[in-house]
C-alpha positions in Angstrom: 68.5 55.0 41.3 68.4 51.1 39.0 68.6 48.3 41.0 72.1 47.4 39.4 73.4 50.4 41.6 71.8 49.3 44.7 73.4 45.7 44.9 74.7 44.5 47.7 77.9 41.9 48.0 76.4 39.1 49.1 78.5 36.1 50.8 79.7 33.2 48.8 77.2 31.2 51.5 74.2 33.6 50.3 71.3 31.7 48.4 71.1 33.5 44.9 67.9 34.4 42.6 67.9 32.7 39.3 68.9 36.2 38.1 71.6 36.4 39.9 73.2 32.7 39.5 73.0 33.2 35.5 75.0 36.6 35.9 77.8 34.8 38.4 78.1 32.1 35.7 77.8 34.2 32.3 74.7 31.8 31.6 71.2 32.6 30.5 68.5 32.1 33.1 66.8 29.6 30.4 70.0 27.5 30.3 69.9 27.2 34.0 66.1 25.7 34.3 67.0 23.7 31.5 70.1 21.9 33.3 67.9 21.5 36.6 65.6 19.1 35.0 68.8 17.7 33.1 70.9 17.0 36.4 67.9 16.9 38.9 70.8 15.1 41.2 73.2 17.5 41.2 71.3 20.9 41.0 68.2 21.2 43.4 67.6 24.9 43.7 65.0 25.5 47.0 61.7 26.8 45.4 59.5 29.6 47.5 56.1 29.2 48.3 55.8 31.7 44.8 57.8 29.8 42.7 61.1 30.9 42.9 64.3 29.5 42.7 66.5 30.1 44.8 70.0 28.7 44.2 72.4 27.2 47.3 76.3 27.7 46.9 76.4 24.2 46.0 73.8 24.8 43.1 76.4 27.2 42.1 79.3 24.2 41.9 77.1 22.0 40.4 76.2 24.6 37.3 80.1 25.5 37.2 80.6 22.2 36.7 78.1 21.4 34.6 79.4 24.6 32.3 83.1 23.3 32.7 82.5 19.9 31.0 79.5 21.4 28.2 80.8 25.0 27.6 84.6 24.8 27.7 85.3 21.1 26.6 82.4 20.4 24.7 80.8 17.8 25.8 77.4 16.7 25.5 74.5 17.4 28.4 74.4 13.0 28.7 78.8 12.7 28.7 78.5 15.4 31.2 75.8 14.0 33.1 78.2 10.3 33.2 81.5 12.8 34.2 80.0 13.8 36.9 78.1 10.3 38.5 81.3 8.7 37.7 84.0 10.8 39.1 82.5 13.9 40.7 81.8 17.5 40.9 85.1 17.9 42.6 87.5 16.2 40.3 85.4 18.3 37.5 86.0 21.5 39.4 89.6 20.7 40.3 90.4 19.6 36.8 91.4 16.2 37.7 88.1 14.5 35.7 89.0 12.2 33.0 87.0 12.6 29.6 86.8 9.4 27.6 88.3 7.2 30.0 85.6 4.4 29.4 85.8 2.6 26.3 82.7 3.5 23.5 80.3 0.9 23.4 80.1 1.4 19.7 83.9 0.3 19.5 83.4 -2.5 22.0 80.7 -3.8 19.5 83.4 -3.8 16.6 85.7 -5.2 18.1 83.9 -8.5 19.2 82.1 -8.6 15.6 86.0 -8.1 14.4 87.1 -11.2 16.4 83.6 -13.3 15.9 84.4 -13.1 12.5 88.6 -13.8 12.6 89.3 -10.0 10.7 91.6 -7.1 12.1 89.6 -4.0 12.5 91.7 -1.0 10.4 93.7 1.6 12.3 94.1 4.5 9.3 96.5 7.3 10.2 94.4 10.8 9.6 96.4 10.9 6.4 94.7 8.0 4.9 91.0 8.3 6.9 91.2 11.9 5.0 92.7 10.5 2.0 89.6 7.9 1.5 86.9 10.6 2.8 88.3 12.6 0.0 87.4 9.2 -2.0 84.1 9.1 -1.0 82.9 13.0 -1.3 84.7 12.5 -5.4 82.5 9.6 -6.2 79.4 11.1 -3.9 79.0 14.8 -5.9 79.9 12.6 -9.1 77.0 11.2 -8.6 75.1 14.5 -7.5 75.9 15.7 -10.5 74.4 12.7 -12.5 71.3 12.7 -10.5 70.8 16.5 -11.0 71.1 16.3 -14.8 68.3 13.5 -14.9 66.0 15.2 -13.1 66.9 18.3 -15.0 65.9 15.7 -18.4 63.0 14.5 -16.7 61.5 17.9 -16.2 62.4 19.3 -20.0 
């Protein structure tokens, strides 16, 4: 008889094993020990006097959440780790969390170099931010090209 057969049920209270949280969530056991030192404030699994981890329902919540905002809407492990100081496992898990609600610093930045300097920052439609992309990648193999026929001289 494999162990798979003699499972038991356990209660949505039960503490899991490592094993047994990854299978729950569809996640590697790796991928779990990697986002406990990532969110060391969210996920705190007990450890045994051997070592082991063993995960508390709201460990459980805390990696759902965690795989909401990463695996289904692609953020990254830092954005994720802002979600969730900011607004909460339970607005994650509810699906009331905002993404991108604060502004990028990067923009901010612009924009007050923009004004320092009196200009209007542009706002391209995707048309014309693809149209001068295109633009760009033209002029940039051009010179590919050149570059790969001079060093094709050069080693003649």
């Amino acid at each position: 008889m494999t162990a798979s057969r003699n499972r038991v049920e356990k209660s949505a209270n039960a503490f899991r094993s490592i094993g047994e949280a990854a299978a729950e969530l569809g996640l590697e056991t790796h991928v779990l020990r990697y986002w406990e030192s990532k969110f060391p404030r969210d996920v705190k699994p007990v450890k045994r006097a051997d070592g082991r981890r063993l995960f508390r329902p709201q460990d459980i919540e805390a990696l759902r959440g965690i795989q909401i905002l990463v695996h289904e809407r692609g953020m990254t492990l830092k954005g994720a780790k802002s979600i969730l100081a900011e607004q909460g496992l339970a607005a994650v898990l509810s699906g009331a969390a905002k993404l991108g609600t604060a502004a990028s610093p990067a923009r901010e930045l612009q924009k007050k170099v923009a004004k320092a300097f009196n200009t209007e920052i542009p706002s391209e439609t995707a048309p014309e931010r693809q149209e001068r992309l295109e633009g760009a990648l033209v002029g940039l193999t051009d010179l590919k090209a050149r570059l790969d026929a001079m060093r094709v001289r050069r080693a003649a």
